[in-house]
N, C-alpha and C positions, 0 to 999 in steps of 0.2 A: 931858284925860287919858283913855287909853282904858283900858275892863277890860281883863286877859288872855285872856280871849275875841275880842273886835276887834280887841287887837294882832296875837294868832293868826290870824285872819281877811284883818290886813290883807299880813303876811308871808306865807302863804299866796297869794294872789291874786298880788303882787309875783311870786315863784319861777313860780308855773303859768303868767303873761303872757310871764315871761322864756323858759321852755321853748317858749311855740309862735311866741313872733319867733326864737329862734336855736332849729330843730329841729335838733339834733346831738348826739351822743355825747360828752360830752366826758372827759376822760381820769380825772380826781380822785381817784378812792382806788383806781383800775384801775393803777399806778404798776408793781404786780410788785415793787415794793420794799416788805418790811413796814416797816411805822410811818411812811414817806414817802407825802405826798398833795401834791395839789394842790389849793388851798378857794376860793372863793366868800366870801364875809362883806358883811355887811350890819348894821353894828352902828351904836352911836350918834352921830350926825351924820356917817358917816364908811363909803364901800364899800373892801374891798378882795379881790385877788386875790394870794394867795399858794402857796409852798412847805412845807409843817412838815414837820417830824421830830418825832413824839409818842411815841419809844420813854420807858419808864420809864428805861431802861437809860441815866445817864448815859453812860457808855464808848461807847455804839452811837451815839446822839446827837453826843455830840462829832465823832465821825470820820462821820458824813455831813454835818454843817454844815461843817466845815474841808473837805469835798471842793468844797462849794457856793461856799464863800471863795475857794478856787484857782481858780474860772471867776468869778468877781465881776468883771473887767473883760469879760469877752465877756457874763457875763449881762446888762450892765450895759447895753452894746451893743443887745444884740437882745431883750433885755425890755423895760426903760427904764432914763434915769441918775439914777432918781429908788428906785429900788431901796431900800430898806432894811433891813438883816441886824441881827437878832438872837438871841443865844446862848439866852439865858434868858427867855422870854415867858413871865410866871405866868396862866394862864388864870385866869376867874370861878372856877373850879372847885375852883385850886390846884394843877392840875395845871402840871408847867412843863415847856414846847417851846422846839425850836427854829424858827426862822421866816425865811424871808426873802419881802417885800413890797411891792407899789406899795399905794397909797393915794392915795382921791379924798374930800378932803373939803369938809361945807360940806351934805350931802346925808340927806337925813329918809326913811325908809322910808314914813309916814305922806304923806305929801307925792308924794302921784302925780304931781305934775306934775315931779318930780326923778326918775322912775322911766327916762325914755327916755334922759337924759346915764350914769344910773349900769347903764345895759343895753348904753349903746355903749363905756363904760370896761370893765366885765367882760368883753365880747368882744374888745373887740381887747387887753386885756393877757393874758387865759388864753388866747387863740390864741398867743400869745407865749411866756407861758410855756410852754404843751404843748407847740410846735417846738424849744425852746429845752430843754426836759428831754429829748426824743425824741431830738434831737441826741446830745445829754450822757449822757447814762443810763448808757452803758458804764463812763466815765469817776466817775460819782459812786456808781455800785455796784464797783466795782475796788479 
């Protein structure tokens, strides 16, 4: 078991290794759309690369994940067919989003040695996604 210290330390290190193998900008809360991002996650036994919509505002929420729905077979396409939408994510927090996601599981932040599969899964699905919202963007702010 680590303290919260070491875990800190060890996520830490994990993000700073990821930043100088992929030096790039990448797009994630740059979106120009409020409460729509693009995330990174690295949670327990499990990475993922996704979309949210974190408005409080159910009503705003709704109508940008059903725009998300209307392009779910080209996302589907050109992200992956492994995609997964959902309405209501209740964060640790209680906050609740919307989301749509790939997911790689099977994977320990603690565990360096699953660091380089879950570096090459993050970039090539947020390269994915970023062209994939860049494309779209018109279409899911309209």
């Amino acid at each position: 078991m680590y303290s919260k210290e070491q875990a800190k330390n060890i996520r830490q290190q994990f993000w700073t290794m990821f930043g100088k193998r992929y030096d790039r900008k990448w797009l994630l809360y740059d979106t120009k759309l409020k409460d729509v991002i693009l995330k990174f996650s690295f949670e327990d036994r499990r990475a993922l690369v996704s979309i949210e919509i974190t408005s409080d505002d159910t009503i705003f929420r709704a109508y940008y994940y059903e725009k998300l729905i209307s392009l779910k077979n080209i996302m589907k396409e050109e992200v992956s067919d492994e995609l997964i939408f959902e309405e209501n994510y209740i964060l640790e927090s209680g906050k609740t989003i919307s989301r749509v996601f790939v997911m790689y599981e099977g994977v320990k932040i603690q565990k360096q040695t699953d660091w380089p599969e879950v570096y090459d899964f993050f970039y090539t699905y947020m390269d994915r996604l970023e062209l994939f919202f860049r494309e779209y963007k018109d279409v899911i702010e309209s």
